[in-house]
VEXVEXSE-77598 format. One record per atom (N, C-alpha, C, CB): residue in one letter; x, y, z. Coordinates in steps of 0.2 Angstrom, whole numbers, plus 2048, in hexadecimal, padded with zeros to 3 digits. Glycine has a CB too. Layout:
# residues N
aXYZ/...
This chain:
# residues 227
x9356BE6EB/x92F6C26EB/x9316C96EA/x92B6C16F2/x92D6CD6E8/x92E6D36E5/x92E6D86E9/x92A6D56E1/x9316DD6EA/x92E6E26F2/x92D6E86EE/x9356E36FA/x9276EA6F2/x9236F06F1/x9286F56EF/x9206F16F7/x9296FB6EB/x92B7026ED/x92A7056F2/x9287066EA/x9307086F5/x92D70C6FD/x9287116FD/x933712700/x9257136F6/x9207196F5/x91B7156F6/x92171C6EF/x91A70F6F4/x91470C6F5/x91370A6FE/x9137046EF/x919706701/x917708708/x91670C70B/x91A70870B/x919713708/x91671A70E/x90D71B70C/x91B72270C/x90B719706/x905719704/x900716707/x9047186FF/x902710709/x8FD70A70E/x8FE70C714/x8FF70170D/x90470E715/x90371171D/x90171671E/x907713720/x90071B71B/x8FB72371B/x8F571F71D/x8FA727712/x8F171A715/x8EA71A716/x8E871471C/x8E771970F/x8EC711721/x8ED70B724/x8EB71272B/x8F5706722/x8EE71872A/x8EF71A731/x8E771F730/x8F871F733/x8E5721729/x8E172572A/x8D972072C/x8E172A723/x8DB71A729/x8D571472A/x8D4715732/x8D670B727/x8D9714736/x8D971273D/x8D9719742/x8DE70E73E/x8D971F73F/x8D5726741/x8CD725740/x8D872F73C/x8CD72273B/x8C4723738/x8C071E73E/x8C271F72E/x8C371973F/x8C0713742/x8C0715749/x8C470E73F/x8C671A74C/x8C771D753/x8C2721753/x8CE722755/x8C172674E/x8BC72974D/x8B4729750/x8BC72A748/x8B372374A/x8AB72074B/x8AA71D752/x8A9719744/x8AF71A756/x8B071775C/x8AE71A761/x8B671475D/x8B0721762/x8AE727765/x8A872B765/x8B272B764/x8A572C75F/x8A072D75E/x89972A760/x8A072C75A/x89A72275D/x89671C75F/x89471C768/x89B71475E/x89C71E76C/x89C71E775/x899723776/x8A471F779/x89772A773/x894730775/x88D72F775/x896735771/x88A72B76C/x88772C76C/x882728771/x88672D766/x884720774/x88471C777/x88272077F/x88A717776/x887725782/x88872A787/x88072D788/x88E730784/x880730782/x87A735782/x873731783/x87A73977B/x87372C77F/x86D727780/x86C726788/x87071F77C/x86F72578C/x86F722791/x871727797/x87371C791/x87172C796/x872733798/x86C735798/x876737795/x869736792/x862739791/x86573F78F/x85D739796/x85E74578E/x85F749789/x86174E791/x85774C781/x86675578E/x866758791/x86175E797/x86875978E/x86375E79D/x8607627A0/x86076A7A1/x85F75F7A5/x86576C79C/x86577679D/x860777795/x87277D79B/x85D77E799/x85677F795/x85C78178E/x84F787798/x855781788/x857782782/x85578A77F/x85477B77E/x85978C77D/x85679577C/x85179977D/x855797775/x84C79277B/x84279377B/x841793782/x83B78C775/x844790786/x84278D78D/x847791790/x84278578E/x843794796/x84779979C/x8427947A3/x8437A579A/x8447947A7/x8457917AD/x8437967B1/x84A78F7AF/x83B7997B6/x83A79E7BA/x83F7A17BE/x83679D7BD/x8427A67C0/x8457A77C7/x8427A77CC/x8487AC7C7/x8487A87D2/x8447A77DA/x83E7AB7DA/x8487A87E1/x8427B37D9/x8407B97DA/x8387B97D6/x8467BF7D7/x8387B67CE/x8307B77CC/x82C7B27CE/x82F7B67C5/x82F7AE7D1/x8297A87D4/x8287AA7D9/x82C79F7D5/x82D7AF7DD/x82B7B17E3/x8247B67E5/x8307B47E6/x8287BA7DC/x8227BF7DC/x81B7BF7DC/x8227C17D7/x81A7B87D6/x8157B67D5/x8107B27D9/x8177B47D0/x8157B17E2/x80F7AF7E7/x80F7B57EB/x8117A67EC/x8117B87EA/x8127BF7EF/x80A7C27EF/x8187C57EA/x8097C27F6/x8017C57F7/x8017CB7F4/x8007C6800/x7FA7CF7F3/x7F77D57F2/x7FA7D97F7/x7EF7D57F2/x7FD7DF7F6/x7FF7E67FC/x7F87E87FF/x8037EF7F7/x7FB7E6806/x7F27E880A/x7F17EF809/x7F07E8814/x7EC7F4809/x7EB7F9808/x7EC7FC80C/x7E77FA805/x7EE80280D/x7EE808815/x7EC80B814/x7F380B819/x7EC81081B/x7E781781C/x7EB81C81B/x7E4817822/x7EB820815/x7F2827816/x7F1828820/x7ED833810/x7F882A820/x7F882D827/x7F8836827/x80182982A/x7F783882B/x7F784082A/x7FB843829/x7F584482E/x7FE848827/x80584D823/x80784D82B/x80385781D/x80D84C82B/x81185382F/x813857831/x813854830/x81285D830/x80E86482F/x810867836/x80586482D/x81286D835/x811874839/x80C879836/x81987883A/x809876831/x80487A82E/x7FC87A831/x805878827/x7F887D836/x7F587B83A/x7EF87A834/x7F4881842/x7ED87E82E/x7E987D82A/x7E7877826/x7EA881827/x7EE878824/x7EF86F820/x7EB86A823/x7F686C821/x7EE86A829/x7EF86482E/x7E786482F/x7F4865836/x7E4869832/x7DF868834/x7D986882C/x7DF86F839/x7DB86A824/x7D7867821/x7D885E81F/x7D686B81C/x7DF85D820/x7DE854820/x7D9851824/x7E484F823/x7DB85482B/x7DA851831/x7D084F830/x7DD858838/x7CD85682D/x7C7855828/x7C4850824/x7C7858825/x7C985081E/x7C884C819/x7C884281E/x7CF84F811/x7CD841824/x7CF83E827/x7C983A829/x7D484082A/x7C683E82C/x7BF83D830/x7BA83782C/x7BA846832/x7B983B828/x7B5839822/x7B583481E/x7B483C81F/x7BB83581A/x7BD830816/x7BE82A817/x7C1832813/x7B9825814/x7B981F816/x7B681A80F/x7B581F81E/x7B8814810/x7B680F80A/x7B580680C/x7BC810804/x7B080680F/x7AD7FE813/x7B17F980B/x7A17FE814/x7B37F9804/x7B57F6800/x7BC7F2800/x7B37F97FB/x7C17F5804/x7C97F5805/x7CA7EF809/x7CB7FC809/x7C77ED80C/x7C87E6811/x7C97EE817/x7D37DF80E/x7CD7F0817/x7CE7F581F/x7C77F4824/x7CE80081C/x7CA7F6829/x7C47F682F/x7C37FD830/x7C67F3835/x7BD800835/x7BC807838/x7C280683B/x7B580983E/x7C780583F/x7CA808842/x7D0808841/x7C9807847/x7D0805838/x7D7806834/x7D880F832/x7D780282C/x7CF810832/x7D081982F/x7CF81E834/x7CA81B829/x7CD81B83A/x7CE81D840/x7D681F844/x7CB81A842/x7DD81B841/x7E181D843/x7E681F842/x7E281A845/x7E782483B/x7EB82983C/x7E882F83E/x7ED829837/x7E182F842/x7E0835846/x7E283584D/x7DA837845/x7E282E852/x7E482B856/x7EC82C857/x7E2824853/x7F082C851/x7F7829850/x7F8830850/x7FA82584B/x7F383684F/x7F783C84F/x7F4840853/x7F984084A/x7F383F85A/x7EF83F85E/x7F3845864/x7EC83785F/x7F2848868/x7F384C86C/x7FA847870/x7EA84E870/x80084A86E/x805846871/x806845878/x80A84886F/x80484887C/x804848884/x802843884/x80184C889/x7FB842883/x7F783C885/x7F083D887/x7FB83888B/x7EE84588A/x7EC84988F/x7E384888B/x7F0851890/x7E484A884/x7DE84A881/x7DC84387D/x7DE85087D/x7E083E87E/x7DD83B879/x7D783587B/x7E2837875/x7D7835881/x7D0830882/x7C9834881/x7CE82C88A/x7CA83D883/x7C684087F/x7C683E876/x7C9847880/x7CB83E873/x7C983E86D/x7C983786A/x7CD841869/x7CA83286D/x7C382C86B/x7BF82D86D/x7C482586E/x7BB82E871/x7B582F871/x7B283586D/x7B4831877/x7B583886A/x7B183D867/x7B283A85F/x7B4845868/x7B683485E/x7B7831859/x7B082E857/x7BC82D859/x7AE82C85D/x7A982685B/x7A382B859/x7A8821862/x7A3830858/x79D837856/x79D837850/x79F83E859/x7A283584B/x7A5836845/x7A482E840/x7AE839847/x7A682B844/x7A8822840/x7A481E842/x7B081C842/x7A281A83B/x79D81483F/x79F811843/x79B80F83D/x79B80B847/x79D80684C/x7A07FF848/x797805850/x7A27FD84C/x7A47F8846/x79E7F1846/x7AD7F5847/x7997F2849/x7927EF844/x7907F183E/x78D7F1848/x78F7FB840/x78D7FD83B/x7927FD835/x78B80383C/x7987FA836/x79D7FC82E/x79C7F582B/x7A87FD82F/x79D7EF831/x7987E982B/x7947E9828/x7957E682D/x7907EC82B/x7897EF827/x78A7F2821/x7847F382A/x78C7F8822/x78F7FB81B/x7947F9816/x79180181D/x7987F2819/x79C7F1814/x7987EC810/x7A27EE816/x7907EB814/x78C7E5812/x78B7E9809/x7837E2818/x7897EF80A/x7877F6806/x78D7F6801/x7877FF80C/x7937F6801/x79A7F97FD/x7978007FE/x79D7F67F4/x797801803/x797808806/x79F80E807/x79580780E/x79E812804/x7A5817806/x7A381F807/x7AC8167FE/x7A7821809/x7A582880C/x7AA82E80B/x7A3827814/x7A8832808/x7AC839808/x7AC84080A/x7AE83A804/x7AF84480B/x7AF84A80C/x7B0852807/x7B484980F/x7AA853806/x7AC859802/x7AC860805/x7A985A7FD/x7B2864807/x7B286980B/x7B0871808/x7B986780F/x7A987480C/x7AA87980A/x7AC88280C/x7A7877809/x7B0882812/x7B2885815/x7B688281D/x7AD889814/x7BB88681C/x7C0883825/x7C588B824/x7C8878824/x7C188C82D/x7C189282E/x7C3893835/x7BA89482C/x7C789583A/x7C789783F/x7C189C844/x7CE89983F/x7BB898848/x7B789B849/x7BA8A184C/x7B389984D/x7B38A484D/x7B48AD850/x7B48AC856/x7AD8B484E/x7B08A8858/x7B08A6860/x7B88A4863/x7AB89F862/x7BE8A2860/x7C389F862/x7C88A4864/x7C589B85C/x7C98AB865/x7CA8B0869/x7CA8B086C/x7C88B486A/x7C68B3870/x7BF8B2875/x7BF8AC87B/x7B78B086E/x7C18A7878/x7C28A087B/x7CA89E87D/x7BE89A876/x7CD8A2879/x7D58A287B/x7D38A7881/x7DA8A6874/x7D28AD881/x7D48B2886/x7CF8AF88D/x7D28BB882/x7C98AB88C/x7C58A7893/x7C98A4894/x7BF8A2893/x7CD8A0893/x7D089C895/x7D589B89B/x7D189A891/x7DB8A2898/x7E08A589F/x7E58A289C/x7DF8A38A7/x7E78A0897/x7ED89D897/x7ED895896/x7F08A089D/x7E5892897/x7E688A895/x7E788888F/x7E1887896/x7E488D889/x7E688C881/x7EB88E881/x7E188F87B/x7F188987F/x7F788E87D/x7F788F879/x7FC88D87D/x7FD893876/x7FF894870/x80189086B/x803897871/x7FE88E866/x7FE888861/x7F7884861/x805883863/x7F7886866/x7EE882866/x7E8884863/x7EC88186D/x7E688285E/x7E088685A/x7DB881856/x7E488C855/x7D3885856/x7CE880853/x7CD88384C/x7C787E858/x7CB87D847/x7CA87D841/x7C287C83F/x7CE87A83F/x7BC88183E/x7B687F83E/x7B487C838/x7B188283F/x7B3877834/x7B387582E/x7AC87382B/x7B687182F/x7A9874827/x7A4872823/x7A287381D/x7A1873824/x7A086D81B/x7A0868813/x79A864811/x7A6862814/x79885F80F/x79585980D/x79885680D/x79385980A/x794850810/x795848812/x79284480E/x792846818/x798842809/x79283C804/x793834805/x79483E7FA/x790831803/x79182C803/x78F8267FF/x79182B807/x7928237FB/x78D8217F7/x7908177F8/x78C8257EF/x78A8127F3/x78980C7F5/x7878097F1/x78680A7F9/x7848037F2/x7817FC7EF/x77B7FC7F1/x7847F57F1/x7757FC7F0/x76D7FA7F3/x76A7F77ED/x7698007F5/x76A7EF7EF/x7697E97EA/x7697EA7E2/x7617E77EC/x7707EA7E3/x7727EB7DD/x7737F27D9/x76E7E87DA/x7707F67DB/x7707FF7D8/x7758017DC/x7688047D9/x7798047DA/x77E80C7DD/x7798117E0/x7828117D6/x7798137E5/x7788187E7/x77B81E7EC/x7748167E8/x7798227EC/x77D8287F0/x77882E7F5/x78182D7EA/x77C8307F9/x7798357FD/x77D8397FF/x777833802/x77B840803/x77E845803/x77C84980A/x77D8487FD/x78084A80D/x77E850814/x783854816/x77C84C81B/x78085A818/x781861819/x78585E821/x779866819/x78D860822/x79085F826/x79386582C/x79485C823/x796867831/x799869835/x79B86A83B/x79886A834/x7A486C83C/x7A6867843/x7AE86D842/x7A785A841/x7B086C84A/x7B586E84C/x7BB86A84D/x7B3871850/x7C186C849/x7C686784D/x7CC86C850/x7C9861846/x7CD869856/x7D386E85B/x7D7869859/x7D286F865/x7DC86F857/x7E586C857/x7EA86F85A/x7E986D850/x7EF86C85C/x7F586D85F/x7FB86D85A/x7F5868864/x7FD874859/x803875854/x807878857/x80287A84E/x80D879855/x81487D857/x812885858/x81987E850/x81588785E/x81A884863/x818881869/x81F888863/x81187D866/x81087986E/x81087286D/x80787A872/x813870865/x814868863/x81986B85E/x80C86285F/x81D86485D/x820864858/x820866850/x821860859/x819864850/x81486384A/x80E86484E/x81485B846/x809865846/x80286284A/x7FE85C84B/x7FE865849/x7FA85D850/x7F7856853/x7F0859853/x7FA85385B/x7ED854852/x7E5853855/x7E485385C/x7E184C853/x7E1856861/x7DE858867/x7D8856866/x7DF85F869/x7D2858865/x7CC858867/x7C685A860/x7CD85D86E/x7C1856861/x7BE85885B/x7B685C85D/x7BD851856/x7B285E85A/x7AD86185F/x7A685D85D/x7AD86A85F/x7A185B85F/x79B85785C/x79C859854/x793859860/x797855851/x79685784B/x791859849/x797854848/x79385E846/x78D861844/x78A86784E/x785858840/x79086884E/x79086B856/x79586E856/x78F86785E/x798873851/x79F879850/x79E87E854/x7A087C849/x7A3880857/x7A6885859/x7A588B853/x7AC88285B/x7A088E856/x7A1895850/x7A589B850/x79B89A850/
């Protein structure tokens, strides 16, 4: 029997070894593709698809910021103070969810720091703010109320009432007479409407160097100023 050439062996072995790469090949393929079938399709998002974070999904149940009441400046300035302490009195809006005595308490909270005058000045608060019947009512309205000030002035009488006194007004302690219009306007079945009144009133402060700052002491009736 005839025997091959060595060249023709190394030939059948080449393509004997590349047949059986191909065949390794497809075998591994076939097992992947078999893998994947029974794997199912992947679960990391695909370019188009982004997954929320904690932080936005957190955001996104995150309540409304309740609204507040500016608190008053902290001031050695007795003027200042005493026109906030004005604009404070007044300014009010039954629409906010707030209650009367959310805008009642940064006058409260800056209130005569001893302690000496302030059940005086609740009471003279309640001269000033609705009750809180009446703010129901007016929120029934979307009632809100502001201050437009036309003069704040240190009466002429306030001399006069230093030197009566002997020494009980100290030094730093002084009243502010103030007067403006009171507007306020609303809802009445369906129509906006508005109103307007002629205002005036005194407010005693306590500044430096008999406080730190100043404070609210005492306020005088309204529409019953100190001249």
């Amino acid at each position: 029997m005839p025997h091959r050439p060595a060249a023709g062996r190394r030939t059948a072995k080449v393509r004997l070894t590349a047949l059986i790469f191909v065949l390794v090949l497809a075998v591994v393929l076939i097992a992947v593709g078999i893998y994947g079938l029974v794997r199912g399709p992947g679960t990391s998002p695909t370019p188009h698809e982004s997954r929320p974070t904690a932080s936005a999904t957190a955001a996104s149940r995150a309540p409304a910021p309740t609204p507040t009441v500016p608190a008053l400046p902290v001031t050695a300035n007795a003027k200042i103070f005493a026109l906030d302490s004005a604009l404070a009195l007044f300014d009010w809006d039954t629409t906010t969810g707030l209650d009367v005595t959310d805008y009642e308490h940064p006058l409260i909270a800056d209130a005569d720091p001893t302690g000496q005058n302030t059940p005086g000045l609740l009471t003279d608060l309640t001269g000033y703010f609705p009750t809180e019947d009446e703010w129901d009512q007016l929120r029934d309205y979307q009632t809100r109320q502001w201050l437009t000030i036309t003069s704040l002035t240190i009466p002429g009488s306030w001399g006069e009432a230093v030197r009566a006194s002997h020494g009980q007004i100290h030094d730093g302690v002084i009243g502010y007479t103030i007067t403006g219009t009171r507007h306020r306007a609303g809802v009445w079945t369906g129509k906006p409407i508005t109103s307007s009144e002629k205002v005036a009133f005194t407010v005693f402060l306590a500044c430096p160097p008999e406080t730190k700052h100043c404070a609210v002491l005492r306020l005088s009736e309204l529409n019953n100023p100190l001249h």
